[in-house]
C-alpha positions as CSV (number, residue, x, y, z in Angstrom):
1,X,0.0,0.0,0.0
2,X,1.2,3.3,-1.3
3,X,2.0,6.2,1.3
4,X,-1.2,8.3,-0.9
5,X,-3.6,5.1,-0.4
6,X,-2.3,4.9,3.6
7,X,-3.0,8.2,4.3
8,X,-6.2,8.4,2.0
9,X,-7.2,5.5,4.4
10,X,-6.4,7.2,7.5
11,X,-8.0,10.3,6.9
12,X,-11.1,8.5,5.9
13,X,-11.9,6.4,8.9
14,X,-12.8,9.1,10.8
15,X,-14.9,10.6,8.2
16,X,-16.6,7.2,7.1
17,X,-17.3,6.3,11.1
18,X,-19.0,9.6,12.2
19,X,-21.8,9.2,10.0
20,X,-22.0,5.6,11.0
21,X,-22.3,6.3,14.5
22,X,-24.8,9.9,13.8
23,X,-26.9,8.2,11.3
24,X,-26.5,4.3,10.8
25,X,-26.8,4.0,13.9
26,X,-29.5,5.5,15.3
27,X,-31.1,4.8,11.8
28,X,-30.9,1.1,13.0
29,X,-32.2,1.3,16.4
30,X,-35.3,3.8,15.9
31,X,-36.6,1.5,13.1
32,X,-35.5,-2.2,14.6
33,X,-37.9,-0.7,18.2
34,X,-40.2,0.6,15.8
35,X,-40.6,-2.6,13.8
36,X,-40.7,-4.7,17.3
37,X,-44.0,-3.0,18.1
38,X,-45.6,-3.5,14.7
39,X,-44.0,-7.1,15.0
40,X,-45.8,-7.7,17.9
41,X,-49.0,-6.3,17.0
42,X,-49.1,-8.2,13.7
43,X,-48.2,-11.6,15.7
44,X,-50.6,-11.3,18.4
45,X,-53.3,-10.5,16.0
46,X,-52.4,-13.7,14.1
47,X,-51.9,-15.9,17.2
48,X,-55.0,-14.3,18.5
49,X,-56.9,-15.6,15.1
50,X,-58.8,-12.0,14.8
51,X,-60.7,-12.8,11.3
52,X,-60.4,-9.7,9.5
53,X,-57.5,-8.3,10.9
54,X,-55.4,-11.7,10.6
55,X,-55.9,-11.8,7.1
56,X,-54.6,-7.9,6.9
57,X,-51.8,-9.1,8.7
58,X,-51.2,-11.6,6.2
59,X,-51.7,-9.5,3.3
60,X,-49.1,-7.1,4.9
61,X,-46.6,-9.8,5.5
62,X,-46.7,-11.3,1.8
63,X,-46.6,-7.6,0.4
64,X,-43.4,-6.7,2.3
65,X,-41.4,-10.1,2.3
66,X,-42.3,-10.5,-1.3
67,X,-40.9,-7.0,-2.2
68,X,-37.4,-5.8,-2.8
69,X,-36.2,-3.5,0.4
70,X,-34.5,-1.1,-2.4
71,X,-38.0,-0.8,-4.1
72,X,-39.9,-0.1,-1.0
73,X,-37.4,2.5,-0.8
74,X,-38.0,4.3,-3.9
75,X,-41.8,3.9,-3.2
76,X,-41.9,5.9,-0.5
77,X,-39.2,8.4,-0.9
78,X,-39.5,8.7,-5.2
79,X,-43.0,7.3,-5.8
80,X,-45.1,9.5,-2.7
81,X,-44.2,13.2,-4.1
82,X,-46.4,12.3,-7.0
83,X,-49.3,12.4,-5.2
84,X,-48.2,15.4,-2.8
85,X,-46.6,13.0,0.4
86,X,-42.8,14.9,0.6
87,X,-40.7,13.2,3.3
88,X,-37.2,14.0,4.2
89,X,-34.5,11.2,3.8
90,X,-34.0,10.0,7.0
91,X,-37.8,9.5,8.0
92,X,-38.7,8.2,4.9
93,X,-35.7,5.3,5.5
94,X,-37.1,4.7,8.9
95,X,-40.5,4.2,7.7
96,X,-39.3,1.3,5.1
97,X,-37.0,0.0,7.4
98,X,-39.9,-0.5,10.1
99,X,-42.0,-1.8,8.3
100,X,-39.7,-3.9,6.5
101,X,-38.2,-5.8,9.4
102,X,-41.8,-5.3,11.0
103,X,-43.1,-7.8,8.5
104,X,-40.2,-10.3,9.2
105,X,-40.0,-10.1,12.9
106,X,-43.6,-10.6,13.3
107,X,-43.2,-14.0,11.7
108,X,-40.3,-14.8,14.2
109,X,-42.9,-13.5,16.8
110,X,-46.2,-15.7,15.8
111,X,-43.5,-18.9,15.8
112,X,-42.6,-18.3,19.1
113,X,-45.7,-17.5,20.3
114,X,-47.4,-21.0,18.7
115,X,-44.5,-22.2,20.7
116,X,-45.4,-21.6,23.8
117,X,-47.6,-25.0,25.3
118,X,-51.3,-24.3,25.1
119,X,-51.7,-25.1,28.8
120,X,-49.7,-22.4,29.7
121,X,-52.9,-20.3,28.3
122,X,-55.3,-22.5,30.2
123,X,-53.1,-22.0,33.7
124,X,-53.7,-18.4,33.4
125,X,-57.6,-18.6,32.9
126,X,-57.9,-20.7,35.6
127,X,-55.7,-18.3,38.0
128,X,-58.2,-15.8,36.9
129,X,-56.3,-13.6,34.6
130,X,-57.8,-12.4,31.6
131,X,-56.4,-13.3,27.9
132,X,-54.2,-9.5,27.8
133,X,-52.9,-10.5,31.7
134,X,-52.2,-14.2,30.5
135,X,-50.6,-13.0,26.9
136,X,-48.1,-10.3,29.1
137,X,-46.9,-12.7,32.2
138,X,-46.7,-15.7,31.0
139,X,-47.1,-16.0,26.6
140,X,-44.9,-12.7,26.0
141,X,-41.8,-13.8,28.2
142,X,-41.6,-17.0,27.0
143,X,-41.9,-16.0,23.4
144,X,-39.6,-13.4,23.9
145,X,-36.6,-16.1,25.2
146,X,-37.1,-18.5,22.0
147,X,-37.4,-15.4,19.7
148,X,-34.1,-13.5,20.9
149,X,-31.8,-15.3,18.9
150,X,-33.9,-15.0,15.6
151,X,-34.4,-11.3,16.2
152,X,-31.0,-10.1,17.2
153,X,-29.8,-12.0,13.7
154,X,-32.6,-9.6,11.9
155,X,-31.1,-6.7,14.0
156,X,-27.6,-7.7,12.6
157,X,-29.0,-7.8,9.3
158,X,-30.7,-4.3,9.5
159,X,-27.4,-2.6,10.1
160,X,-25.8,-3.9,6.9
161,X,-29.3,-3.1,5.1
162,X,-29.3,0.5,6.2
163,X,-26.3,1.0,3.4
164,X,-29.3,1.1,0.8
165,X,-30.7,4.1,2.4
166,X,-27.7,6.1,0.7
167,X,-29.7,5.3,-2.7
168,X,-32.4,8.2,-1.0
169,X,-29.5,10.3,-0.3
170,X,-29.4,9.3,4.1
171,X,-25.7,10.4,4.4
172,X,-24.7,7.0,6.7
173,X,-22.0,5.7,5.7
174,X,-21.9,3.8,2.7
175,X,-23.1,7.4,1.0
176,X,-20.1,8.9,3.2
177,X,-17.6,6.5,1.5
178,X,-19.2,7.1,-2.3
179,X,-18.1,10.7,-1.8
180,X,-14.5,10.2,-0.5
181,X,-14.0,7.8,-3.2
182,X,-15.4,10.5,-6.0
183,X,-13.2,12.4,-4.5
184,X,-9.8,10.3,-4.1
185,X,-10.4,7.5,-7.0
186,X,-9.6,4.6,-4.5
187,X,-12.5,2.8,-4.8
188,X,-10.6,-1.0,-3.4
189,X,-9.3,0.2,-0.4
190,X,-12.3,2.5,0.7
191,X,-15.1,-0.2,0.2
192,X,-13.1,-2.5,2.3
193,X,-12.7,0.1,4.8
194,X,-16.3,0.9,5.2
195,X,-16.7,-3.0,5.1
196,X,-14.5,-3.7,8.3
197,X,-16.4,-1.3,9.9
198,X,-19.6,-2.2,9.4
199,X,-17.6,-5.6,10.3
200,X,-16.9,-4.3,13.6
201,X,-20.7,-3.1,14.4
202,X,-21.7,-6.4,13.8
203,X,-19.0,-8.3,15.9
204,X,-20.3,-6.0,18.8
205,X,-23.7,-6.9,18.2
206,X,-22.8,-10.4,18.1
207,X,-20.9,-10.2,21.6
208,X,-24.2,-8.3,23.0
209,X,-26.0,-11.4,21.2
210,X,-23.9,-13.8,22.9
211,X,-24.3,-12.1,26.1
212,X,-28.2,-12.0,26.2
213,X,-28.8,-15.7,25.4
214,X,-26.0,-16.4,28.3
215,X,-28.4,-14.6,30.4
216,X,-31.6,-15.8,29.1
217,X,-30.6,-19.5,29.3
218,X,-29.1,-18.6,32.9
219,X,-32.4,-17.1,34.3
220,X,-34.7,-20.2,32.5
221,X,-32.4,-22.3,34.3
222,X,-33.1,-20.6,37.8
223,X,-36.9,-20.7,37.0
224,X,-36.8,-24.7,36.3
């Protein structure tokens, strides 16, 4: 490596992390928390067997998991102006990305929750809770500890699919790194940077991962 390339890579890091701790960041964690509540709604209403609204639910889910992210993208942020519905880049990113990963964690979520024995259910009617009392003490925690692992993978996933939201000009940093390599014509060694960094969000993700189903595993062994 040249001493250009060394210090174009140098210089960079700083420049190509900022934006990934301002914007992918908190890009990530507004829509994953936003997409957990939808996820949840949508699998209780399934596990629930609502008539109407389950087959909503199920209309939503095939819509979204059948549709490319990048389209839903340029939907929203391309495709709504023409019928007067401006948004700004960022909100329009965490919209898709909620309901994106909405759509796929609430299939983790109704899994978990059909996995949860059926007599649990009956245990809590016959204590006298009602089915809201019964789904939040006993259902909810126990779906919760079966779906961790799934969803932390999908939260994993959602920092490396945030990179398309530079296609609707979010400045995170994959858009960071197209400009410094417009700039410097050192496309190798700049995509690979950004790459180890985006490397090194998701190795800490994966020691927080790690950590929770230690803990998880450690508490359900208490309770047993």
């Amino acid at each position: 490596m040249t001493e250009r390339v060394w210090n174009i890579v140098v210089d960079s890091f700083p420049k190509i992390l900022l934006p990934g701790l301002t914007m992918t960041i908190p890009l990530t964690v507004i829509s994953f928390a936003i997409a957990m509540v939808i996820a949840v709604a949508v699998a209780m209403v399934q596990f629930a067997k609502v008539p109407v609204l389950r087959q909503i639910c199920r209309f939503y889910i095939w819509v979204i998991r059948g549709t490319p992210l990048l389209v839903q993208l340029y939907v929203i942020f391309y495709g709504l102006p023409k019928l007067g519905v401006i948004l700004d880049p960022f909100p329009s990113a965490i919209i898709v990305f909620s309901i994106n990963e909405g759509a796929y964690c609430a299939e983790t979520m109704r899994a978990a929750l059909e996995s949860v024995p059926a007599g649990q259910m009956e245990a809590g009617y016959c204590v006298g809770m009602n089915y809201l009392q019964i789904m939040r003490r006993i259902v909810l925690p126990q779906a919760f500890r079966t779906a961790f692992p799934p969803l932390s993978n999908s939260l994993i996933s959602m920092v490396k699919d945030t990179s398309l939201a530079a296609n609707i000009t979010v400045m995170e940093m994959f858009m960071a790194t197209q400009r410094i390599v417009a700039r410097t014509y050192e496309p190798l060694v700049l995509y690979m940077e950004v790459g180890l960094i985006y490397l090194l969000f998701c190795t800490v993700l994966t020691w927080v991962q790690r950590a929770g189903e230690k803990r998880l595993n450690a508490s359900g062994y208490r309770k047993e």
